[in-house]
C-alpha positions as CSV (number, residue, x, y, z in Angstrom):
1,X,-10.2,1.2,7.9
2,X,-11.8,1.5,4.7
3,X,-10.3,-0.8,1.6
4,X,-9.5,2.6,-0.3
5,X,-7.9,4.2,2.4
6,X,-6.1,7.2,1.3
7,X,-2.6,8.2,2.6
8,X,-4.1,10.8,4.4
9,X,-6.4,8.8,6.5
10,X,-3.6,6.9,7.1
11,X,-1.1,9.7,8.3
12,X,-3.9,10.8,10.1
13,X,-4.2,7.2,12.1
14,X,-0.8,6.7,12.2
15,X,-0.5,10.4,14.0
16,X,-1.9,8.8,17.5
17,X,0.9,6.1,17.7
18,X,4.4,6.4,19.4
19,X,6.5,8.3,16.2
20,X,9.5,6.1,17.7
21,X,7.6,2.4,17.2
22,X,8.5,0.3,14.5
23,X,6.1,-0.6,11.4
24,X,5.1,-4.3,11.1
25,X,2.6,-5.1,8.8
26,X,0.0,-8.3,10.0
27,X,-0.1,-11.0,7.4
28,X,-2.5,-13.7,6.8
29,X,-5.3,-14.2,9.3
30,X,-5.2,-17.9,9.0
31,X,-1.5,-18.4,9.8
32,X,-0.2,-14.7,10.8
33,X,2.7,-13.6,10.9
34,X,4.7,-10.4,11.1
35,X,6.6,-8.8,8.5
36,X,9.1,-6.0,7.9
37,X,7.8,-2.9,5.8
38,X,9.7,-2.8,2.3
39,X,9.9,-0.4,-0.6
40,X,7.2,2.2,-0.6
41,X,6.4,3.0,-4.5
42,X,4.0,5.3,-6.0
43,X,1.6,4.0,-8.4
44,X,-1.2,3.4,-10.5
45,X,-3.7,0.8,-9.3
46,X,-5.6,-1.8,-11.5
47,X,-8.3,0.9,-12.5
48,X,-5.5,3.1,-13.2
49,X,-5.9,5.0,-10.2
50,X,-3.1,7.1,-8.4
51,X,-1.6,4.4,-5.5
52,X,1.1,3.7,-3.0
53,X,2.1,0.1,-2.6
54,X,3.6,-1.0,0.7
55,X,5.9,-4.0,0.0
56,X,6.6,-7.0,1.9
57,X,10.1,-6.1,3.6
58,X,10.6,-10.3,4.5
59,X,9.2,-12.7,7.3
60,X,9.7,-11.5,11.4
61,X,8.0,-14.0,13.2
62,X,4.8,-15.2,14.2
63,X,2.5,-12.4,15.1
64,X,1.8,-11.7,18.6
65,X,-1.3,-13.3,20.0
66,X,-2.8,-9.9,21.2
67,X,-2.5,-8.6,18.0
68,X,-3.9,-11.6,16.3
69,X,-6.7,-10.5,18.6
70,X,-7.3,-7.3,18.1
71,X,-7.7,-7.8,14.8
72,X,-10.4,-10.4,15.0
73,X,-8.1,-13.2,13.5
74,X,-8.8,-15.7,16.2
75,X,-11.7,-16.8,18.1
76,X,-11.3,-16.4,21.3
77,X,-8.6,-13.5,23.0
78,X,-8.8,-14.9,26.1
79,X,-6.7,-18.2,24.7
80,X,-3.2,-18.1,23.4
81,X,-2.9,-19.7,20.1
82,X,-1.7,-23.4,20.1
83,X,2.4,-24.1,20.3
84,X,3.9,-25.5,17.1
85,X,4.3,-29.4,17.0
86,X,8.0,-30.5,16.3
87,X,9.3,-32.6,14.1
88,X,10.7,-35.5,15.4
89,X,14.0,-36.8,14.5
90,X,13.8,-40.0,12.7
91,X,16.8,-42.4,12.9
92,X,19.5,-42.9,10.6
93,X,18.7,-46.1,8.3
94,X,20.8,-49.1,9.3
């Protein structure tokens, strides 16, 4: 999609997806994640145009590797991303 899409390109993409599939929106391409949709708020952009602003609706979960994927976030889609080192408990001081 363009960088100025308008909300009728989008209502037009959006048409060819399930109507009963929940909206995530993909955050960050060098640590994604997946976050709820907020407030939706009409607008004026920083050249005072006419805009909608999607907000940030709070933190989900990682997002899914396939979806990292498809959107060219990671190099290779044949290789699931790396598991998350834990921390490891230190003792209690004596």
């Amino acid at each position: 999609m363009d960088q100025d899409t308008t909300v009728a390109q989008l209502i037009k993409r959006l048409s060819t997806c399930n109507p009963d599939a929940v909206v995530r929106l993909a955050i960050a391409p060098d640590f994604p994640f997946a976050h709820y949709l907020g407030h939706v708020v009409e607008g004026r952009d920083e050249d005072g145009a006419e805009a909608i602003f999607l907000a940030d609706g709070g933190q989900q979960y990682y997002l899914p590797y396939p979806v990292a994927a498809a959107l060219s976030w990671v190099s290779d889609p044949t290789e699931p991303a790396p598991a998350r080192r834990r921390a490891r408990r230190s003792s209690p001081p004596q």
